[in-house]
C-alpha positions as CSV (number, residue, x, y, z in Angstrom):
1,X,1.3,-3.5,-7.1
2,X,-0.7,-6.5,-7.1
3,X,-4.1,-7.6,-5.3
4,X,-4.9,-3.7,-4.7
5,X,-8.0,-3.5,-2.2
6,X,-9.6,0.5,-1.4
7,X,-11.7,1.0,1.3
8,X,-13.2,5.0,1.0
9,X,-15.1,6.9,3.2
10,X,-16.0,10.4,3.2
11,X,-12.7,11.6,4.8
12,X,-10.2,8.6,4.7
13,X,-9.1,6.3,2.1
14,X,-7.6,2.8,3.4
15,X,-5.2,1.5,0.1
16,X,-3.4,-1.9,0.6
17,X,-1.8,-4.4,-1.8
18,X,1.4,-6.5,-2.4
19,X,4.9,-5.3,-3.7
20,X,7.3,-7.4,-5.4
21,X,10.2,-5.0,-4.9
22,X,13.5,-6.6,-3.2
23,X,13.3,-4.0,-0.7
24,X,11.3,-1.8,1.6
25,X,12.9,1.0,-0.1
26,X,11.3,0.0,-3.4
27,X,8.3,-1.1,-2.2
28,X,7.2,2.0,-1.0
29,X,8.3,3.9,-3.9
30,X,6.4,1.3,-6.1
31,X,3.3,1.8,-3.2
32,X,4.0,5.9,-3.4
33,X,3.4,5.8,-7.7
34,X,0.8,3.5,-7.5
35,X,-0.9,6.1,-5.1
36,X,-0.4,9.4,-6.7
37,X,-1.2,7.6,-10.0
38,X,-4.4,6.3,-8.8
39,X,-5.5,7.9,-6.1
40,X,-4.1,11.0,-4.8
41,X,-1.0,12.7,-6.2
42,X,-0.2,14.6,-3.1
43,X,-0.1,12.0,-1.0
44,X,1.6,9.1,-3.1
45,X,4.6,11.7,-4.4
46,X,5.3,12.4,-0.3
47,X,5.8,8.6,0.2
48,X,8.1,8.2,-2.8
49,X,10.1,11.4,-1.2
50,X,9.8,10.8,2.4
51,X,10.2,7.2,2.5
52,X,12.7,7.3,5.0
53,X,11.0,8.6,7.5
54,X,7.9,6.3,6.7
55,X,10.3,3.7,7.7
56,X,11.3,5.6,11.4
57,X,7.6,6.2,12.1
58,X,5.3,3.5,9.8
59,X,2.4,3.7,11.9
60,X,0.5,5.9,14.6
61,X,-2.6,6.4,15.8
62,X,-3.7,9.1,13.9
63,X,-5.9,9.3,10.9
64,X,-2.7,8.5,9.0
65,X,-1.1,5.0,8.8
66,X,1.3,3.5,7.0
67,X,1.9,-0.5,7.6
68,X,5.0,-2.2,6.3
69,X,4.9,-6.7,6.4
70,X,7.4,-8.8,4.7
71,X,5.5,-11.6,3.7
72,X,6.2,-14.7,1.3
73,X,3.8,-14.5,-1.3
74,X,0.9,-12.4,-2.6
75,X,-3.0,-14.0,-2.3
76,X,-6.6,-12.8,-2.8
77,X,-9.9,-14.6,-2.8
78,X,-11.3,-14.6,-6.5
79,X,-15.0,-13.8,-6.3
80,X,-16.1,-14.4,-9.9
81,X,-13.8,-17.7,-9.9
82,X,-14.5,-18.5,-6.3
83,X,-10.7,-19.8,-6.2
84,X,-7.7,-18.6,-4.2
85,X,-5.2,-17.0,-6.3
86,X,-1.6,-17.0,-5.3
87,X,1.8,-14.6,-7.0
88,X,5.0,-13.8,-6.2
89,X,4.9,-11.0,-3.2
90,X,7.9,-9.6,-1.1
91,X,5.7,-7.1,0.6
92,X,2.5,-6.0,1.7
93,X,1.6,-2.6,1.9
94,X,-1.5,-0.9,4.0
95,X,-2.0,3.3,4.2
96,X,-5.0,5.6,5.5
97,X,-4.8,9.0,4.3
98,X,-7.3,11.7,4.8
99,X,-8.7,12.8,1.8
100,X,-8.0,16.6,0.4
């Protein structure tokens, strides 16, 4: 995962970045480890298992999201260097989870 941004509040936790995977397949599973890695173990092993049905249902309303964009590169704006900086990206990748 590159270009990783968390946004936490006291219940939810809003995690995006880019994948460089050749699929969606393997960019959530790559999303999914970086997750329970990171973050929450729980929550990143179920996207690695349940992938497939992330892919039927990505996104609701609910205080649980999962957003899914094929994009053409990876970017993020460099504070300390106050330059754009620019990789190879396939994917990006946006989740809220509530916290347990």
């Amino acid at each position: 995962m590159k270009y990783v941004g968390v946004t936490e509040r006291s219940e939810t936790m809003t995690i995006d970045g880019y994948s460089n995977a050749k699929t969606v397949n393997g960019a959530i599973a790559e999303f999914g480890r970086y997750i329970a890695k990171r973050f929450d173990e729980d929550e990143g092993n179920n996207l690695v298992k349940y992938k497939q049905e992330c892919l039927m249902n990505p996104s609701s309303d609910s205080d649980y999201y999962l957003t899914i964009e094929d994009v053409p590169c990876a970017s993020n704006w460099n504070e300390e260097t106050e330059e754009m900086e620019y990789t190879d990206g396939n994917y990006y990748l946006c989740m809220r989870f509530v916290k347990h």
